[in-house]
C-alpha positions, 0 to 999 in steps of 0.5 A: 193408458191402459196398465200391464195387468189390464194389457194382460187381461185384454190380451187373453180375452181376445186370445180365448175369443180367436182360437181359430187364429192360434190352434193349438196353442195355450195362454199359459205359455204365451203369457209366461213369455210375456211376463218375462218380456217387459219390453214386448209388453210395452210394444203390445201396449203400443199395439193396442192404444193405437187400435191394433188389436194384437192378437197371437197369429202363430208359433215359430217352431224354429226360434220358439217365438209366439208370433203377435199381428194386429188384427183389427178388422181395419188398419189401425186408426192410431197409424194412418195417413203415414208414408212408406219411410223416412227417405219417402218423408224427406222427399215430399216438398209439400203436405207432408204427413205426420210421419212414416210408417218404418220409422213408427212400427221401429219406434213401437219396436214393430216390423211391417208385415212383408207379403207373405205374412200379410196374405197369411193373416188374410187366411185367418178372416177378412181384414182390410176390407175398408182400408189398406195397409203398407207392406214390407217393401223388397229393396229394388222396388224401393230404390225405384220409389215404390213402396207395396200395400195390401187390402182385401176387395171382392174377397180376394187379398190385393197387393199393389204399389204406390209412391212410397212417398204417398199416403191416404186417411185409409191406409196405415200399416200392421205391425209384427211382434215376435215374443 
């Protein structure tokens, strides 16, 4: 388990490397929040144990929040081969995966990236070329059973749906954490 201090110095080295996904911003401000925030500490360490990669995609200029995204070039490892949510889960009658990817990212204290937020990532660089990822679902789509994932092909970012009760070795989800 990696410690809060090497979480730190982890952190900044991926932030200084990948200026170009947080132009102008510093670490000396991302980093007081983050020692203020034991809690978002533990959710990044989540983040980053299960090959996430976390990494400070943007600011929110009206809640004052540093925005974190995984930024592995392909959806983490740790958090593959998961269904949409619980209810997908329960509806499966055979070969049920380990678990969903709602009721995980809730557990790391993460959300699922909606679409806009994915398709904004993707404007930063390349990710998802080999993998997919689950996204945010809006409820009527939901309510009917399908559950939306995203990926990058042909570079172009593809969204598309499925069965929210399906789920591949390849797809798995990125998380959102607000600091």
């Amino acid at each position: 388990m990696i410690t809060p201090d090497d979480l730190l110095l982890v952190l900044k080295n991926r932030f200084e490397q990948h200026m170009h996904r947080h132009p102008g911003l510093t670490w000396t401000e991302v980093e007081a929040r983050l020692e203020a925030s034991p809690g978002k500490l533990i959710s990044l360490q989540q983040m980053e144990q299960t090959g996430g990669e976390p990494d400070v995609v943007g600011f929110d200029t009206k809640t004052g929040e540093f925005i974190f995204c995984d930024c592995s070039p392909e959806s983490p490892k740790g958090r593959r081969s998961l269904c949409y949510d619980q209810a997908a889960l329960e509806a499966r009658k055979q070969n049920k995966p380990a678990g969903s990817a709602l009721e995980m990212a809730a557990a790391m204290g993460l959300e699922l990236l909606s679409e806009e937020q994915y398709r904004a990532l993707q404007q930063l660089e390349p990710f998802d070329t080999k993998t997919s990822s689950w996204l945010k679902t809006p409820d009527p789509i939901r309510k009917l059973g399908g559950a939306l994932f995203g990926d990058r092909r042909y570079n172009h970012v593809f969204v598309y749906h499925n069965g929210a009760e399906s789920y591949y070795a390849a797809r798995g989800f990125r998380g959102l954490l607000r600091v």
